[in-house]
C-alpha positions as semicolon CSV with decimal commas, in nm:
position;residue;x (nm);y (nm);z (nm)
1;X;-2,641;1,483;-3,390
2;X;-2,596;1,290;-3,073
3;X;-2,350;1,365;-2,767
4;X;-2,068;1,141;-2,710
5;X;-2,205;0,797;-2,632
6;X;-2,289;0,680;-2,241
7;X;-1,995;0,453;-2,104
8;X;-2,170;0,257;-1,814
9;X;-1,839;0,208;-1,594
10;X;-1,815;0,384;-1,254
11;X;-1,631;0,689;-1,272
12;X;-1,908;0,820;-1,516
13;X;-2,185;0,692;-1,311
14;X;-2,030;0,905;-1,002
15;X;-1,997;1,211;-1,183
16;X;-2,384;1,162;-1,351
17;X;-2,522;1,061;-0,981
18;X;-2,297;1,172;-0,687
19;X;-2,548;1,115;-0,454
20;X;-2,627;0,776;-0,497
21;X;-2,223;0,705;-0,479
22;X;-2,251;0,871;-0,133
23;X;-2,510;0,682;-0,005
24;X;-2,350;0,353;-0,143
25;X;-2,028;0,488;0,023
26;X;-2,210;0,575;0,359
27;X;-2,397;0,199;0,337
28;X;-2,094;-0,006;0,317
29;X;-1,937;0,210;0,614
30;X;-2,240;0,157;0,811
31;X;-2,217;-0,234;0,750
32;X;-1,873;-0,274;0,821
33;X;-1,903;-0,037;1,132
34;X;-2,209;-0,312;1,247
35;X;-2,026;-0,575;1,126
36;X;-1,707;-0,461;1,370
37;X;-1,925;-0,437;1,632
38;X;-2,104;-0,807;1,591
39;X;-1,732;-0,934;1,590
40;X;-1,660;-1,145;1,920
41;X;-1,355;-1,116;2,126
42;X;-1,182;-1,488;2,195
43;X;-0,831;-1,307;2,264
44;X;-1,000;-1,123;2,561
45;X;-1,276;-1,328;2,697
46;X;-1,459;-1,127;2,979
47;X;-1,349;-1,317;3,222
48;X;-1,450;-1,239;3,665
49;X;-1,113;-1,198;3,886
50;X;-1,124;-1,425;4,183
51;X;-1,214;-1,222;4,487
52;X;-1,181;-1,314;4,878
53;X;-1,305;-1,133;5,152
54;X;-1,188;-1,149;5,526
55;X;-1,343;-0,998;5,780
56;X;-1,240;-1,003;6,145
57;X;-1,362;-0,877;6,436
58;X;-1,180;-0,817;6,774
59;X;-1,443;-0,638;7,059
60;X;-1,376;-0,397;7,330
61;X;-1,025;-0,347;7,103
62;X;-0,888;-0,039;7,039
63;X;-0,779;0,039;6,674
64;X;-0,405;-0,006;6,788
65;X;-0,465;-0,320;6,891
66;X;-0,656;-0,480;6,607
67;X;-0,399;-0,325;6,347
68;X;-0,095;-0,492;6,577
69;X;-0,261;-0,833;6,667
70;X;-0,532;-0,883;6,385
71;X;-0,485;-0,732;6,090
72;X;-0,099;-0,778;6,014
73;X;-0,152;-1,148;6,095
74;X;-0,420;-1,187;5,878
75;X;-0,215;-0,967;5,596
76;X;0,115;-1,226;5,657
77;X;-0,139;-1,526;5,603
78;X;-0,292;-1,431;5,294
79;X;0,026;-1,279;5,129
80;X;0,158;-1,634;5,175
81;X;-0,177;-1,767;4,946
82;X;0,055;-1,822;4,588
83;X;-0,126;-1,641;4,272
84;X;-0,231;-1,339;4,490
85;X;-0,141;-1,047;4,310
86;X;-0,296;-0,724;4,513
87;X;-0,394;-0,709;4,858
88;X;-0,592;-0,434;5,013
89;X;-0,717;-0,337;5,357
90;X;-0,972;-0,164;5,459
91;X;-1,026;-0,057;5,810
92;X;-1,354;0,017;5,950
């Protein structure tokens, strides 16, 4: 006579056709992995940081002398400027 009778419910269909529960399996990681990625960010907008640059020039002066009489004044000035959080020099 006949074999026991077909159930239709999942566990049997993944042990009649494991391949088509992998690829099911791989599909829905593949959409939520593209679905992660088409999220957007509002906690961490991309936002530019405010940048100055100050240039100063001082001619016939020796190194010594622009470091002394240009650049510390200039560095006193803008660490004065409230919100400013690094300053850097660069000396050419």
């Amino acid at each position: 006579m006949s074999n026991a009778p077909a159930t239709n419910d999942l566990p049997s269909l993944s042990i009649r056709r494991p391949v088509l529960i992998v690829v099911l399996n791989l599909l829905i990681a593949i959409a939520g992995l593209s679905a992660l990625n088409a999220l957007e960010v509002r906690e961490l907008p991309d936002v530019d940081t405010p940048r100055i640059t100050v240039t100063a020039t001082y001619p016939g002066a020796s190194p010594e002398t622009v470091d002394a009489e240009v650049t510390s004044r200039l560095e006193g000035a803008v660490a004065r400027v409230s919100g400013v959080k690094n300053l850097s020099l660069i000396h050419i």
